[in-house]
Phi, psi and omega in degrees: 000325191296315199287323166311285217276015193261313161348286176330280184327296196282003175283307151328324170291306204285332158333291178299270156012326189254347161258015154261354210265334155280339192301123149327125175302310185289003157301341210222335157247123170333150202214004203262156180281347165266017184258148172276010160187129161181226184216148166245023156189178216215145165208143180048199211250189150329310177279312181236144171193209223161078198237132183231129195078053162282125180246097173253101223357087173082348195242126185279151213236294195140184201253128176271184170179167204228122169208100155286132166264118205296337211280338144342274168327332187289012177237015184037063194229115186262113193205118190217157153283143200212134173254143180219125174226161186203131182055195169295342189277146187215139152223205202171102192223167155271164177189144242199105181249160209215147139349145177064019187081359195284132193244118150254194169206118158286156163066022187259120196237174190173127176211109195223160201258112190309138183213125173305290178341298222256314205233108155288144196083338155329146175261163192296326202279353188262123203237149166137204241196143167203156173203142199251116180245092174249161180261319175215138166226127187218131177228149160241122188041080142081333170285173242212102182234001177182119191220136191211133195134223205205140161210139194255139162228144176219113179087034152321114178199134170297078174247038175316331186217241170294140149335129178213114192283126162236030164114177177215131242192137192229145145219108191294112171266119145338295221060174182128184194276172166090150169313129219287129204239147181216142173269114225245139182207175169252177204227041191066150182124197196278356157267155196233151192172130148214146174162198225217158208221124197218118153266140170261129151347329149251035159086016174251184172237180170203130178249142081209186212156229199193098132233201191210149181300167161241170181280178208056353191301152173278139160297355144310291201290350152259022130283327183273339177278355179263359158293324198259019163110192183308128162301167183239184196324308197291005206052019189283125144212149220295149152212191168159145168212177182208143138186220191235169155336000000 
Protein backbone atom coordinates (compact mmCIF):
# COMPACT_ATOMS: atom_id res chain seq x y z
CA UNK A 1 0.00 0.00 0.00
CA UNK A 2 2.92 2.46 1.03
CA UNK A 3 4.29 1.67 -2.67
CA UNK A 4 1.14 2.51 -4.18
CA UNK A 5 0.59 5.70 -2.75
CA UNK A 6 4.59 6.27 -3.01
CA UNK A 7 3.83 5.80 -6.72
CA UNK A 8 0.72 7.92 -6.54
CA UNK A 9 2.62 11.19 -5.38
CA UNK A 10 5.18 11.04 -7.74
CA UNK A 11 2.86 10.81 -10.49
CA UNK A 12 0.75 13.11 -9.25
CA UNK A 13 4.21 15.35 -8.92
CA UNK A 14 5.44 14.64 -12.21
CA UNK A 15 1.77 15.44 -13.72
CA UNK A 16 1.96 18.44 -12.08
CA UNK A 17 5.73 19.54 -13.01
CA UNK A 18 4.68 18.97 -16.73
CA UNK A 19 1.71 21.12 -16.69
CA UNK A 20 3.03 23.77 -15.40
CA UNK A 21 6.10 23.60 -17.15
CA UNK A 22 3.52 23.80 -20.64
CA UNK A 23 1.06 26.17 -19.11
CA UNK A 24 0.77 29.21 -21.43
CA UNK A 25 2.21 32.52 -20.23
CA UNK A 26 -0.65 34.32 -21.35
CA UNK A 27 -3.10 32.05 -18.84
CA UNK A 28 -1.03 33.82 -15.99
CA UNK A 29 -0.03 37.37 -17.62
CA UNK A 30 -2.33 39.96 -18.78
CA UNK A 31 -2.68 40.85 -22.23
CA UNK A 32 -5.51 43.68 -21.93
CA UNK A 33 -3.84 47.83 -22.77
CA UNK A 34 -5.80 48.81 -19.91
CA UNK A 35 -4.28 46.69 -17.16
CA UNK A 36 -1.04 49.02 -15.51
CA UNK A 37 1.26 45.75 -16.26
CA UNK A 38 1.06 43.68 -18.64
CA UNK A 39 1.98 42.50 -22.36
CA UNK A 40 0.44 43.26 -25.57
CA UNK A 41 1.37 39.82 -26.86
CA UNK A 42 2.29 36.48 -25.34
CA UNK A 43 4.47 33.74 -26.60
CA UNK A 44 5.64 30.03 -25.07
CA UNK A 45 5.27 29.27 -21.97
CA UNK A 46 6.16 29.93 -18.08
CA UNK A 47 9.36 28.49 -18.49
CA UNK A 48 10.60 29.67 -21.73
CA UNK A 49 8.54 33.08 -23.39
CA UNK A 50 8.23 35.96 -24.61
CA UNK A 51 6.07 39.33 -23.75
CA UNK A 52 6.24 42.13 -26.49
CA UNK A 53 5.14 45.57 -25.29
CA UNK A 54 5.74 45.16 -21.61
CA UNK A 55 3.87 48.05 -20.18
CA UNK A 56 4.76 48.66 -15.99
CA UNK A 57 2.47 51.12 -14.64
CA UNK A 58 1.57 52.12 -17.31
CA UNK A 59 5.03 53.22 -18.97
CA UNK A 60 6.11 50.95 -21.66
CA UNK A 61 9.76 49.36 -20.64
CA UNK A 62 10.32 46.99 -24.46
CA UNK A 63 9.82 42.97 -25.23
CA UNK A 64 10.98 40.99 -22.84
CA UNK A 65 12.11 36.78 -23.01
CA UNK A 66 12.85 34.63 -20.75
CA UNK A 67 14.39 30.71 -19.79
CA UNK A 68 13.76 30.18 -16.14
CA UNK A 69 16.01 27.65 -14.45
CA UNK A 70 13.69 24.80 -13.11
CA UNK A 71 16.33 22.85 -11.07
CA UNK A 72 16.45 26.12 -8.74
CA UNK A 73 13.40 26.30 -7.73
CA UNK A 74 14.30 22.35 -5.24
CA UNK A 75 16.67 25.85 -3.02
CA UNK A 76 13.09 27.50 -3.15
CA UNK A 77 14.81 30.00 -5.48
CA UNK A 78 13.03 31.68 -8.57
CA UNK A 79 15.64 32.07 -10.89
CA UNK A 80 15.93 33.02 -15.02
CA UNK A 81 17.97 34.52 -17.95
CA UNK A 82 16.10 37.58 -18.79
CA UNK A 83 16.08 39.93 -22.22
CA UNK A 84 14.88 43.18 -22.52
CA UNK A 85 15.09 45.12 -25.83
CA UNK A 86 13.81 48.10 -26.59
CA UNK A 87 14.84 49.82 -30.10
CA UNK A 88 18.74 49.59 -30.77
CA UNK A 89 18.75 49.34 -26.79
CA UNK A 90 19.22 46.10 -25.38
CA UNK A 91 20.03 44.14 -21.83
CA UNK A 92 20.28 41.00 -20.52
CA UNK A 93 21.19 39.64 -16.74
CA UNK A 94 20.60 36.28 -14.41
CA UNK A 95 18.22 36.95 -12.04
CA UNK A 96 17.65 35.67 -9.20
CA UNK A 97 14.38 35.77 -6.61
CA UNK A 98 15.42 34.47 -2.95
CA UNK A 99 13.75 34.18 0.54
CA UNK A 100 13.17 37.41 1.95
CA UNK A 101 12.45 40.01 -0.71
CA UNK A 102 15.99 39.25 -1.62
CA UNK A 103 16.54 40.26 -5.53
CA UNK A 104 20.07 39.63 -6.75
CA UNK A 105 21.38 39.68 -10.69
CA UNK A 106 24.67 38.20 -12.53
CA UNK A 107 25.75 39.01 -15.35
CA UNK A 108 24.25 41.94 -15.94
CA UNK A 109 25.23 44.03 -19.50
CA UNK A 110 23.61 46.53 -21.30
CA UNK A 111 23.75 48.85 -24.16
CA UNK A 112 21.29 51.82 -24.47
CA UNK A 113 20.63 55.12 -25.78
CA UNK A 114 19.83 57.57 -22.81
CA UNK A 115 16.12 58.06 -22.87
CA UNK A 116 13.71 59.79 -20.51
CA UNK A 117 11.03 57.32 -21.76
CA UNK A 118 13.60 54.35 -20.23
CA UNK A 119 15.53 56.29 -17.37
CA UNK A 120 12.87 58.53 -15.64
CA UNK A 121 14.08 61.53 -14.50
CA UNK A 122 16.68 62.07 -17.59
CA UNK A 123 16.75 65.76 -18.27
CA UNK A 124 14.98 66.01 -21.78
CA UNK A 125 17.83 67.84 -22.96
CA UNK A 126 20.92 65.25 -22.42
CA UNK A 127 21.81 62.97 -25.01
CA UNK A 128 24.26 59.92 -25.59
CA UNK A 129 24.86 56.27 -24.89
CA UNK A 130 25.77 54.27 -21.69
CA UNK A 131 26.61 50.86 -21.02
CA UNK A 132 26.47 48.47 -18.03
CA UNK A 133 29.00 45.50 -17.44
CA UNK A 134 27.86 44.75 -13.42
CA UNK A 135 29.34 41.24 -12.13
CA UNK A 136 26.77 41.24 -9.16
CA UNK A 137 23.56 43.36 -8.13
CA UNK A 138 21.98 42.05 -4.66
CA UNK A 139 19.10 44.11 -3.51
CA UNK A 140 17.14 43.49 -0.03
CA UNK A 141 13.47 44.37 0.65
CA UNK A 142 13.99 46.98 -1.84
CA UNK A 143 17.76 48.28 -0.93
CA UNK A 144 20.67 48.26 -2.88
CA UNK A 145 22.80 46.33 -0.94
CA UNK A 146 26.18 45.08 -3.20
CA UNK A 147 26.76 46.21 -6.71
CA UNK A 148 30.06 45.36 -8.26
CA UNK A 149 31.16 46.17 -12.00
CA UNK A 150 31.35 49.41 -14.25
CA UNK A 151 28.71 51.54 -15.79
CA UNK A 152 29.87 54.02 -18.86
CA UNK A 153 28.03 56.91 -20.66
CA UNK A 154 29.30 58.01 -23.71
CA UNK A 155 29.26 60.98 -26.39
CA UNK A 156 27.72 62.99 -23.47
CA UNK A 157 25.87 66.10 -25.14
CA UNK A 158 23.91 69.27 -23.84
CA UNK A 159 21.36 70.11 -26.17
CA UNK A 160 19.28 72.59 -24.27
CA UNK A 161 20.71 75.41 -26.65
CA UNK A 162 23.78 74.96 -29.02
CA UNK A 163 24.92 71.29 -29.25
CA UNK A 164 27.18 71.40 -26.36
CA UNK A 165 29.74 68.28 -26.31
CA UNK A 166 30.46 67.37 -22.40
CA UNK A 167 32.46 63.64 -22.51
CA UNK A 168 32.33 60.40 -21.93
CA UNK A 169 32.42 59.06 -18.24
CA UNK A 170 32.98 55.60 -16.20
CA UNK A 171 31.89 54.46 -12.53
CA UNK A 172 33.67 51.38 -11.08
CA UNK A 173 31.91 49.88 -7.76
CA UNK A 174 34.45 47.32 -6.03
CA UNK A 175 31.72 45.78 -4.26
CA UNK A 176 31.91 44.57 -0.89
CA UNK A 177 29.79 45.63 2.33
CA UNK A 178 28.36 48.79 3.22
CA UNK A 179 26.85 50.88 1.16
CA UNK A 180 27.98 50.66 -2.83
CA UNK A 181 30.76 53.65 -2.98
CA UNK A 182 32.14 53.94 -7.07
CA UNK A 183 35.01 55.68 -8.43
CA UNK A 184 33.94 58.40 -10.78
CA UNK A 185 36.27 59.55 -13.75
CA UNK A 186 36.10 60.70 -17.41
CA UNK A 187 37.00 58.58 -20.46
CA UNK A 188 38.22 61.79 -22.53
CA UNK A 189 36.09 64.94 -23.86
CA UNK A 190 36.30 68.83 -22.30
CA UNK A 191 36.65 67.82 -18.94
CA UNK A 192 39.06 66.26 -16.79
CA UNK A 193 36.56 64.67 -13.59
CA UNK A 194 37.52 62.26 -10.60
CA UNK A 195 35.46 61.91 -7.76
CA UNK A 196 33.15 59.22 -5.99
CA UNK A 197 29.59 57.74 -6.90
CA UNK A 198 28.10 57.07 -3.11
CA UNK A 199 23.99 54.84 -3.74
CA UNK A 200 22.70 54.96 -0.39
CA UNK A 201 20.18 52.27 1.19
CA UNK A 202 17.48 54.63 0.72
CA UNK A 203 17.27 54.46 -2.55
CA UNK A 204 19.27 58.32 -3.07
CA UNK A 205 22.90 58.98 -4.59
CA UNK A 206 25.28 61.37 -3.30
CA UNK A 207 27.87 62.67 -6.38
CA UNK A 208 31.13 64.57 -6.00
CA UNK A 209 34.43 65.35 -6.65
CA UNK A 210 36.83 67.59 -9.18
CA UNK A 211 36.92 68.93 -12.36
CA UNK A 212 39.04 71.03 -14.80
CA UNK A 213 38.14 72.29 -18.31
CA UNK A 214 40.70 70.77 -21.21
CA UNK A 215 41.46 73.04 -23.92
CA UNK A 216 39.04 72.98 -26.63
CA UNK A 217 36.27 72.98 -24.12
CA UNK A 218 33.19 75.14 -25.69
CA UNK A 219 32.02 78.35 -24.18
CA UNK A 220 28.95 77.20 -22.89
CA UNK A 221 30.43 74.99 -20.94
CA UNK A 222 32.96 77.24 -19.68
CA UNK A 223 30.57 79.37 -19.09
CA UNK A 224 28.02 76.93 -16.58
CA UNK A 225 31.31 75.81 -14.99
CA UNK A 226 31.81 79.61 -13.32
CA UNK A 227 28.47 78.54 -11.65
CA UNK A 228 30.19 76.37 -9.62
CA UNK A 229 32.77 79.07 -8.01
CA UNK A 230 36.22 79.87 -8.04
CA UNK A 231 39.18 77.17 -9.56
CA UNK A 232 41.44 76.79 -7.11
CA UNK A 233 45.39 76.95 -7.93
CA UNK A 234 45.33 73.75 -10.35
CA UNK A 235 42.33 75.13 -11.95
CA UNK A 236 40.14 72.11 -10.31
CA UNK A 237 36.73 72.85 -9.37
CA UNK A 238 34.68 71.45 -6.93
CA UNK A 239 31.10 69.99 -7.75
CA UNK A 240 28.63 67.56 -6.01
CA UNK A 241 24.40 67.02 -5.85
CA UNK A 242 22.39 64.32 -4.22
CA UNK A 243 18.91 62.65 -4.61
CA UNK A 244 16.67 59.91 -4.95
CA UNK A 245 15.78 57.35 -7.39
Amino acid sequence: MRRNRGIIVAAVVAFGAILIARLPASWVIPTSPKAAAGCASLEGSLWSGACGGLVLERQSIGDVSWELEPLRLLSGRLAAHVLLTRGASHASADVELGFGGRVSARNVHSDLTLDPKVLPGLPDTLHGTARVDLAEVELARGALTQLKGRIEAHDLEDRSGNVTPLGSYVVSFPGGAGEPVGELRDLGGPLSVQGTVKLTRAGGYEVQGLLTPRAGASPELLSNLRLLGSPDAAGRRPFGWSGTF
